[in-house]
C-alpha positions as CSV (number, residue, x, y, z in Angstrom):
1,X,68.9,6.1,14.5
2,X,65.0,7.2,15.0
3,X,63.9,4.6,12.6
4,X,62.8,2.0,14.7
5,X,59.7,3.6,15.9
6,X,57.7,4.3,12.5
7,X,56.6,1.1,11.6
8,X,54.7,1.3,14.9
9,X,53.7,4.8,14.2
10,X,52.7,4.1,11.1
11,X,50.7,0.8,12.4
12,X,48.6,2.8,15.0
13,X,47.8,5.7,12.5
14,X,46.3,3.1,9.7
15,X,44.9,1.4,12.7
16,X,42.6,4.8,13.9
17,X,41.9,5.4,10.2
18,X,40.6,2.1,10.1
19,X,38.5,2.7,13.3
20,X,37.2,5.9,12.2
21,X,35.6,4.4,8.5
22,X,34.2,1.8,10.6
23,X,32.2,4.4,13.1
24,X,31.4,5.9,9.9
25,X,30.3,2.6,8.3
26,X,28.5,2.2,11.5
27,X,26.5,5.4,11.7
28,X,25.7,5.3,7.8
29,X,24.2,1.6,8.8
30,X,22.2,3.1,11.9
31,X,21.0,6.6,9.3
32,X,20.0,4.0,7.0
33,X,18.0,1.6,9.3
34,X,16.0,4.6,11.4
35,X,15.4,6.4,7.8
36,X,13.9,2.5,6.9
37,X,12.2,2.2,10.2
38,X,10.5,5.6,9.6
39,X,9.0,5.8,5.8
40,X,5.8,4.1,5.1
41,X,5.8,1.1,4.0
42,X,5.0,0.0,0.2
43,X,1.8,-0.7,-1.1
44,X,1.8,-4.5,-2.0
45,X,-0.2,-4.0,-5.2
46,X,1.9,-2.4,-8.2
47,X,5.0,-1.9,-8.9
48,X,5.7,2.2,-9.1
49,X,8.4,1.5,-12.2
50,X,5.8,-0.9,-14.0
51,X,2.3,1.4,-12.9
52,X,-0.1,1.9,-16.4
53,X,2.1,-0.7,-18.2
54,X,-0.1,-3.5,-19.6
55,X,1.2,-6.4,-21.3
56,X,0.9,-6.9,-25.2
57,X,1.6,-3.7,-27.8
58,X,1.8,-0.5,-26.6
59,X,0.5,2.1,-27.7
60,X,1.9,4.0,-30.8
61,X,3.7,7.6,-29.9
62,X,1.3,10.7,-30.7
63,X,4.5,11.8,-32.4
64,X,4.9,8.7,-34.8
65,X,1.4,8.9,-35.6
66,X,1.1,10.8,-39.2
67,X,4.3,8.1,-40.6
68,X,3.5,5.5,-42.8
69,X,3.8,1.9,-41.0
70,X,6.1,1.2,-42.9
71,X,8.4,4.3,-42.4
72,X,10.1,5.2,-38.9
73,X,10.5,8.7,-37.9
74,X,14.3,8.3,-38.4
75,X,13.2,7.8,-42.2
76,X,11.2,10.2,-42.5
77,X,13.8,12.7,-41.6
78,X,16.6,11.7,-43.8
79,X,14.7,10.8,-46.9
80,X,15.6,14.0,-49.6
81,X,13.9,14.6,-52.9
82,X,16.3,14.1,-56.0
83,X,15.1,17.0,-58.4
């Protein structure tokens, strides 16, 4: 019987798909270092996600601004006159 030679077969082909997502591992690592090496670098000051953000209250939404203080725009919006 042919048999006997798949497991070996089988070996070397997992083997060279193994090799190949490690070149690709391998270049991803290299794209990802040269595209690192080449941006310019952060400003140390702010934070871009946090920029105009002070701590405390924020200010209310033009939106929100003709509801009572009490009321919340969801509210406002549901709330039907009986007649």
């Amino acid at each position: 019987m042919a048999t006997g030679s798949r497991p070996s077969s089988h070996k070397r082909a997992r083997e060279k798909a193994q090799a190949e997502r490690n070149e690709e591992k391998k270049n991803r690592r290299l794209e990802r270092r040269q595209r690192k090496a080449n941006t310019a670098p952060r400003a140390i000051g702010e934070d871009p996600d946090l920029a105009g953000i002070h701590p405390g209250p924020q200010p209310r939404d033009p939106a929100l601004l003709d509801l009572p203080a009490d009321m919340s725009h969801d509210e406002k919006n549901t709330t039907k006159e009986v007649a």
